[in-house]
C-alpha positions as CSV (number, residue, x, y, z in Angstrom):
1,X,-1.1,-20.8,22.2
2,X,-2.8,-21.0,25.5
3,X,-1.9,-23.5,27.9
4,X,-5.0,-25.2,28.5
5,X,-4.6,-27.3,31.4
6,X,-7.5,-27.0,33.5
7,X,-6.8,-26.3,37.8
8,X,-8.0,-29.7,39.5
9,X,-11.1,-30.1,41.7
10,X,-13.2,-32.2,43.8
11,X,-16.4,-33.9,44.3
12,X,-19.1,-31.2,44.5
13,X,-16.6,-27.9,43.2
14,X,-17.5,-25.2,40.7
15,X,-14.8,-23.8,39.3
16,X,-14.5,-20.3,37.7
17,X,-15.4,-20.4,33.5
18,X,-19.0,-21.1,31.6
19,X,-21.4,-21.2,34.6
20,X,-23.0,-24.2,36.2
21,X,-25.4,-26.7,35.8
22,X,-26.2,-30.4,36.7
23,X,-26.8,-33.6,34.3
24,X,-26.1,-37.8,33.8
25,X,-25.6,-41.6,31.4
26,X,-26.0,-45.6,30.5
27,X,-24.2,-49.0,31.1
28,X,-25.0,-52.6,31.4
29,X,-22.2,-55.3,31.5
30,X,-22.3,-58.9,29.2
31,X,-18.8,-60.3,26.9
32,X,-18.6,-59.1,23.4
33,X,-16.3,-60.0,20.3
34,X,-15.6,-58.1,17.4
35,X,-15.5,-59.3,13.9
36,X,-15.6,-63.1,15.1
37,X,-16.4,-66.3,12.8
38,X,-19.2,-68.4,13.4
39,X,-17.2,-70.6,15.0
40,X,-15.0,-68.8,17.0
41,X,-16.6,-68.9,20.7
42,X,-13.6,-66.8,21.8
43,X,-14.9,-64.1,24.7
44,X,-13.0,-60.6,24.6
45,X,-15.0,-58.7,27.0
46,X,-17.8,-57.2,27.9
47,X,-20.3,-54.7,25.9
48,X,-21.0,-51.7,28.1
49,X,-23.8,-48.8,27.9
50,X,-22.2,-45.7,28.4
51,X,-23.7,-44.9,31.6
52,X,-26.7,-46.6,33.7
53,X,-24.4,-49.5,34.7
54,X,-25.8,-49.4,38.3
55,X,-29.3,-49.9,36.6
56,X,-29.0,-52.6,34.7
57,X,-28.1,-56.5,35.5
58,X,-25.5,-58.4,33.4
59,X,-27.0,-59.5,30.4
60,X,-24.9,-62.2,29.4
61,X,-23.0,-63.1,25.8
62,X,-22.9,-60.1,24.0
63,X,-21.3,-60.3,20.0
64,X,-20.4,-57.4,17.9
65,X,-19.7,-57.9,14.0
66,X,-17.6,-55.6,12.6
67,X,-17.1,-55.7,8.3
68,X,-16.3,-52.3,6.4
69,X,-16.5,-52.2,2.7
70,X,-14.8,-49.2,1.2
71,X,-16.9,-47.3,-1.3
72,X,-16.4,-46.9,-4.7
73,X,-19.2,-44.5,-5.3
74,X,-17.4,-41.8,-7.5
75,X,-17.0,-38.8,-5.6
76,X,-19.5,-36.0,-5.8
77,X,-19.2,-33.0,-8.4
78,X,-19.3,-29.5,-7.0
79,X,-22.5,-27.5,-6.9
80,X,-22.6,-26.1,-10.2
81,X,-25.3,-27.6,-11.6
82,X,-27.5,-25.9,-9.1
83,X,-26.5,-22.0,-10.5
84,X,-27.8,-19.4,-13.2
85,X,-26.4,-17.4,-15.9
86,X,-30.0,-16.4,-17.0
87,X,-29.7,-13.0,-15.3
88,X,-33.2,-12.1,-16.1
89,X,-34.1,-14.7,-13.8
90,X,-32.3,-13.0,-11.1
91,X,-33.8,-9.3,-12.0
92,X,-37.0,-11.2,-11.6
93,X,-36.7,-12.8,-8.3
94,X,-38.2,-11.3,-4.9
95,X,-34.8,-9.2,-3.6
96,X,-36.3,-9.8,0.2
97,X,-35.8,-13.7,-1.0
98,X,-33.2,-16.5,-0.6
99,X,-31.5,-17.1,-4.3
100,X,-29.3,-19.8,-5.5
101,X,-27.4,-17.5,-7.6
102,X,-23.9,-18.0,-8.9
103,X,-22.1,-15.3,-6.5
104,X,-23.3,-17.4,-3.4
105,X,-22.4,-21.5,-4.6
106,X,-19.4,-19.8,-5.8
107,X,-17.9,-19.5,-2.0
108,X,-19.4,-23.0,-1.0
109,X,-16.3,-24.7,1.2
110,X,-14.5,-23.2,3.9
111,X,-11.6,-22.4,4.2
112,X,-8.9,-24.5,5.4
113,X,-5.6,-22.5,4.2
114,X,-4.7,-21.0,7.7
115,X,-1.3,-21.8,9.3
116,X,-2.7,-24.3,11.5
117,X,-5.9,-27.1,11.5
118,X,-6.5,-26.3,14.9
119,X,-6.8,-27.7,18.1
120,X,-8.2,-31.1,18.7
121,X,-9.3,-31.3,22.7
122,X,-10.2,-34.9,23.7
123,X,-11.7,-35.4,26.8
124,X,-11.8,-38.9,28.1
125,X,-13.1,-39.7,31.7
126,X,-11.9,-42.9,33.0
127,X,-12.3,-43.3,36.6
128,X,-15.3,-41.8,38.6
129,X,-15.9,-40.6,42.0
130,X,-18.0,-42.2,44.7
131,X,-20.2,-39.5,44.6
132,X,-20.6,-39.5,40.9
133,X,-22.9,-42.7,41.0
134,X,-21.4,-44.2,38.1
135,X,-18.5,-47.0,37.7
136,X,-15.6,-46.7,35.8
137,X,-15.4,-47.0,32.4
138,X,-12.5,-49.8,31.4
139,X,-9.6,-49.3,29.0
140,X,-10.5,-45.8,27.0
141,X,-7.4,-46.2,25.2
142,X,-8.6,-48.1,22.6
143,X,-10.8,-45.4,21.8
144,X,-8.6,-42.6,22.6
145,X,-5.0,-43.6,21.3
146,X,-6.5,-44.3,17.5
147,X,-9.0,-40.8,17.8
148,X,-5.8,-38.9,18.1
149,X,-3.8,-40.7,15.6
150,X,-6.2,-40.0,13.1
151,X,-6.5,-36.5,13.7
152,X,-3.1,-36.0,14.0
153,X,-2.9,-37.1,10.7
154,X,-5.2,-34.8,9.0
155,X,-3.3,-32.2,11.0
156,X,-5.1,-31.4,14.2
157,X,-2.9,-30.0,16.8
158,X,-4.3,-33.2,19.4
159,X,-4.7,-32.4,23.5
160,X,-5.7,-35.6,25.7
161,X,-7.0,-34.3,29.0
162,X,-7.9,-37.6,32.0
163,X,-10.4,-37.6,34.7
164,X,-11.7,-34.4,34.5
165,X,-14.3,-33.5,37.1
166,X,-16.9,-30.6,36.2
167,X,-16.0,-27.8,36.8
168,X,-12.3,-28.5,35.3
169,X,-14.1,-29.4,32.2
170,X,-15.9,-25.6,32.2
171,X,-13.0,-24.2,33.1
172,X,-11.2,-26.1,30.0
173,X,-14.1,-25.0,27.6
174,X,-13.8,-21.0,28.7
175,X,-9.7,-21.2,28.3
176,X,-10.4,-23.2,24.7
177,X,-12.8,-20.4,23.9
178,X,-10.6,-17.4,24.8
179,X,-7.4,-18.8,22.5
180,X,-6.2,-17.7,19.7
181,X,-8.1,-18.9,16.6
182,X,-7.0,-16.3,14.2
183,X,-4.7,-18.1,12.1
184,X,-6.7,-21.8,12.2
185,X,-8.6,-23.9,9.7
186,X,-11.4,-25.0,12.9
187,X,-12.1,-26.2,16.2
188,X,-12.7,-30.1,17.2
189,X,-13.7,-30.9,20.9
190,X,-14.7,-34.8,21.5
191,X,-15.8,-35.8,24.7
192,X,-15.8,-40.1,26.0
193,X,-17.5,-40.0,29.0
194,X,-20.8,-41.1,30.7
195,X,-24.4,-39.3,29.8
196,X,-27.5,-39.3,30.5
197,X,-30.8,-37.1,28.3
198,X,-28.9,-33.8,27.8
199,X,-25.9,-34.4,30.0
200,X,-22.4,-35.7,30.4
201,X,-20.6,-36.3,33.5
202,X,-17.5,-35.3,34.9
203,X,-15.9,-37.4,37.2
204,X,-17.6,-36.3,40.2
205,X,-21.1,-35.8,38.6
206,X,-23.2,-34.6,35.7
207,X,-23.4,-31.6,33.7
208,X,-25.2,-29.8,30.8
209,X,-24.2,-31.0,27.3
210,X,-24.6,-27.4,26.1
211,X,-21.8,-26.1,28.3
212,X,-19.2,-27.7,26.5
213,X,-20.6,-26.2,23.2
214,X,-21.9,-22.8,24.5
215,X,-19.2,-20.5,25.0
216,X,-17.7,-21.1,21.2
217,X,-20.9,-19.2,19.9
218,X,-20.5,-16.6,18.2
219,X,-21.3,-14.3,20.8
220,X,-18.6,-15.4,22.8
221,X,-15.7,-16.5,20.7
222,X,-15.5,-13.8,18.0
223,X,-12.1,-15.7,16.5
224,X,-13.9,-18.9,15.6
225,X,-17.1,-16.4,13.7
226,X,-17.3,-18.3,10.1
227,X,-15.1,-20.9,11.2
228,X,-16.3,-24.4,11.6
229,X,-16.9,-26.2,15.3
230,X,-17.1,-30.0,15.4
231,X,-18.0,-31.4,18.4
232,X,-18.2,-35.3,18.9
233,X,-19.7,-37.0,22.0
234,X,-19.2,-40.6,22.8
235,X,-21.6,-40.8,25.8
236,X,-25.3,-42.4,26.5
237,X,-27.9,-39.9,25.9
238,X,-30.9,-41.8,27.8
239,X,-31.9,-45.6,29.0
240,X,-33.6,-46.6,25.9
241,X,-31.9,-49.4,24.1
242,X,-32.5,-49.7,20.3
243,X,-35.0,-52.8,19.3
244,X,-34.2,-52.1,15.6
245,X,-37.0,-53.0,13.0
246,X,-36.8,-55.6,10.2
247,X,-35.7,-53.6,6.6
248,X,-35.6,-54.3,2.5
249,X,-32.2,-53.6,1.1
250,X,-33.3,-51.4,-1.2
251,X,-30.9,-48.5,-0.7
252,X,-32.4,-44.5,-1.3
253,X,-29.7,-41.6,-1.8
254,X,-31.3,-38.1,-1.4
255,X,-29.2,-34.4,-1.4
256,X,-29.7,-31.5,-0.4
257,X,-28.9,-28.6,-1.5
258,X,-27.7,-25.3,0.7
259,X,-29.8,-22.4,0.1
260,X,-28.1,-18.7,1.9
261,X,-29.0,-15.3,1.9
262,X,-27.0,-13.4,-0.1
263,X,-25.2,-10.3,1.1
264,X,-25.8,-10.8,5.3
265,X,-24.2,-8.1,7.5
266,X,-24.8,-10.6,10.5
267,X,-25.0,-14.7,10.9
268,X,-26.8,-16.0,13.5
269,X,-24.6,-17.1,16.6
270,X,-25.2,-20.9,16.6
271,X,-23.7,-20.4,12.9
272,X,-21.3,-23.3,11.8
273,X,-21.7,-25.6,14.5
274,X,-21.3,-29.8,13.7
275,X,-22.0,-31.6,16.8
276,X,-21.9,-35.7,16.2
277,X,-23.4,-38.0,18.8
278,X,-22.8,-41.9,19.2
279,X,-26.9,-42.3,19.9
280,X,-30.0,-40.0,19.0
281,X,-31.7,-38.4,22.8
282,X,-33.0,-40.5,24.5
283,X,-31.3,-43.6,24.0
284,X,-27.3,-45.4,25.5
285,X,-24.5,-46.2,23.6
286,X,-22.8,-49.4,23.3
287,X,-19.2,-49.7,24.2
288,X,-16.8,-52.6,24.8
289,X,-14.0,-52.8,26.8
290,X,-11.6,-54.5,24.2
291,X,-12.6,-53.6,21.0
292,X,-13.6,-49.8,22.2
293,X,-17.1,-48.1,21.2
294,X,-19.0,-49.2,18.4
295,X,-18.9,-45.1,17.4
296,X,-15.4,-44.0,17.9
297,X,-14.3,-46.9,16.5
298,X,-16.5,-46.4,13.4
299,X,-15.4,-43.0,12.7
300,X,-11.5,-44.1,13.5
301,X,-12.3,-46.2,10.3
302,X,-13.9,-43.9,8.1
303,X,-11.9,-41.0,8.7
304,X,-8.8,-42.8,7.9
305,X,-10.0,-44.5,4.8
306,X,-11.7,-41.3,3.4
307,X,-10.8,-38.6,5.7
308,X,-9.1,-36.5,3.2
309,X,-11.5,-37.0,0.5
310,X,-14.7,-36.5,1.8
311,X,-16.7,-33.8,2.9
312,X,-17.5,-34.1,6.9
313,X,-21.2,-34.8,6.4
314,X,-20.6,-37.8,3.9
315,X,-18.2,-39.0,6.3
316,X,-20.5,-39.3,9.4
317,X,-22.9,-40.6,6.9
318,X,-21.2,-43.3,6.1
319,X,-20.2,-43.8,10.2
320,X,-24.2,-43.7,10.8
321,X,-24.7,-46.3,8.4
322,X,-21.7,-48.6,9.4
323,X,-22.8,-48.4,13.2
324,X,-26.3,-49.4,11.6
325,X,-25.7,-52.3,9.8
326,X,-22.9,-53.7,11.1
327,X,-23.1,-53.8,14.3
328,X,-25.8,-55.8,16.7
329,X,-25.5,-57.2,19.8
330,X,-26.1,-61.0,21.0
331,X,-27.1,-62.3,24.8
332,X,-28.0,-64.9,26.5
333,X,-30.9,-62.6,28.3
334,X,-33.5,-62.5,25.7
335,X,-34.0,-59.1,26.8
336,X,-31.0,-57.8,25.2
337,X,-30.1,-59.4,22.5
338,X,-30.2,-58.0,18.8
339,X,-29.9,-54.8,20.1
340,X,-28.9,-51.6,17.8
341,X,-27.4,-48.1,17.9
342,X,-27.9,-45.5,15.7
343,X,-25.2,-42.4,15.8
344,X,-26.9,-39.1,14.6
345,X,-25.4,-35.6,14.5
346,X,-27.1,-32.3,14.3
347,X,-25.0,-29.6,11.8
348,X,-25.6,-25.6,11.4
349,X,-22.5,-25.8,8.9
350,X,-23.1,-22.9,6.0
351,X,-20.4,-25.0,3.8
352,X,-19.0,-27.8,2.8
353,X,-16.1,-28.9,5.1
354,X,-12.8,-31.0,3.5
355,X,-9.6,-31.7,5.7
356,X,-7.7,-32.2,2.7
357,X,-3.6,-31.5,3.3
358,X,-2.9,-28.3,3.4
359,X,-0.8,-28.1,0.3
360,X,-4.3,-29.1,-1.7
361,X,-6.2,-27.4,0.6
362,X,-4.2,-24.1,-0.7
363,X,-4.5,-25.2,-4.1
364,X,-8.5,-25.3,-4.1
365,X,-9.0,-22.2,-2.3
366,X,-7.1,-20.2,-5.0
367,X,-9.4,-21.8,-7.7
368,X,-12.8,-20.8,-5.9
């Protein structure tokens, strides 16, 4: 494989890669616990926005609950149900129209029988320059050093890169898209940094979100074509905080089902993308610096407990949901307390996507 180890830079550089660009993120200081008991007054440390620390005053006592309940929702049966044998039906249907027939839900997962998983890139900026505008961001590894693990585990080939200005991280994303993919399952890129509306920063500075996902199009990484692309950001995405709005418990499940053309001599080149933020645009992302961000931290959890299992999109579900309802922050500043975050993610996938071991994984692509 490549060695991917990006040249170093400096406040202000551009290095050689995906082109150029400028962008920003959130943070505002006030102590946190996790998963305390009513009467624990115990102080771990302090919930952060991911970005706009300079902008915003302490705000005081800040709690975060923390409770997961594993599901025992059975799993979900394959798309059968949703095909036709009536093949007068099919002789009757508009040619120049999408069709759920039975030769397209019959090739509905991808496949994840290659040699490898893939690589797992993390990048995690810790410490910022002066002429970044932003502080530092305290104790990654407790969002880092579990990440890893866990995708280790499901057999990711992980790579940590620290600190990594701008124009290293372009210069990262152009060597990652040049590799090798041939012979792997997919592609997973995270990023823990700051952010601001459509941006993340380096260490010296911001940059356009879309240049970290850009050059793995299809147009410019023919080895990942067909192949899925998860990309997870754990950065602020604007300045507005989350009020959150009173709910009834009644709980609503809705699917959806995939609907493809059949027979396509071309896919379009922002084909089988996943890209999963901590916050929708617009709005910051809570962090702490002890018990790690409320995202990460979520997804650590769920991927661990069904990461096998699952199918991606139920998975992030679930992380949306946990981030939704069981996490809240509490302050002393009236301003800021009962505050929410909501993790969203934005998927072009054409299949489902499992990261079941690769002896099963082998096993169900022989019986599609």
């Amino acid at each position: 494989m490549t060695d991917l180890s990006p040249d170093s830079g400096t406040c202000g550089e551009e290095t050689a890669g995906v082109g150029s660009s400028t962008e920003m993120d959130t943070h505002t200081n006030g102590p946190i616990r996790e998963g305390a008991d009513s009467n624990d007054d115990m102080i771990t440390s302090d919930d952060t926005f991911e970005g706009y620390a300079k902008k915003l005053k302490s705000v005081g006592k800040l709690v975060s609950k923390l409770h997961l309940k594993p599901s025992s929702k059975p799993k979900l049966p394959p798309p059968t149900h949703l095909t036709s044998n009536d093949k007068s039906m099919e002789d009757k249907a508009d040619l120049k129209q999408p069709a759920l027939s039975t030769s397209l839900l019959a090739d509905y997962r991808y496949d994840m029988t290659h040699r490898q998983r893939g690589r797992a890139v993390l990048i995690n900026n810790e410490n910022f320059k002066e002429c970044s505008d932003m502080p530092n961001r305290p104790n990654p590894a407790i969002d880092v050093d579990p990440l890893s693990s866990t995708l280790k585990d499901l057999g990711f080939l992980v790579q940590t890169f620290e600190d990594l200005t701008c124009g290293r991280i372009r210069h990262l994303m152009h060597l990652l898209s040049k590799d090798d993919h041939s012979d792997v399952d997919c592609l997973l890129v995270a990023v823990m940094t700051h952010g601001d509306k459509g941006e993340i920063y380096g260490t010296d500075g911001p940059m356009n979100a879309s240049e970290i996902t850009t050059p793995f199009r299809g147009d410019h990484c023919q080895g990942l074509i067909g192949k899925p692309k998860l990309f997870i950001f754990q950065a602020c995405r604007g300045g507005l905080v989350d009020q959150g709005v009173a709910i009834n418990r009644d709980d609503v499940d809705e699917t959806d089902a995939l609907i493809a053309y059949e027979n396509a001599h071309t896919i379009p080149v922002e084909a089988d993308f996943l890209l999963a933020y901590s916050s929708p645009d617009g709005y910051a992302s809570w962090r702490n610096g002890t018990a790690g961000a409320w995202f990460i931290q979520s997804l650590v959890k769920v991927l661990n407990a069904y990461g096998e299992i699952w199918e991606i999109t139920r998975i992030l579900a679930l992380v949306n949901r946990m981030v939704a309802l069981q996490y809240e922050s509490r302050s002393q500043n009236t301003s800021m307390t009962q505050k929410k975050q909501m993790p969203c993610f934005v998927s072009t996938l054409t299949k489902e996507l499992y990261f079941k071991p690769k002896e099963v994984a082998k096993e169900m692509h022989k019986q599609l």
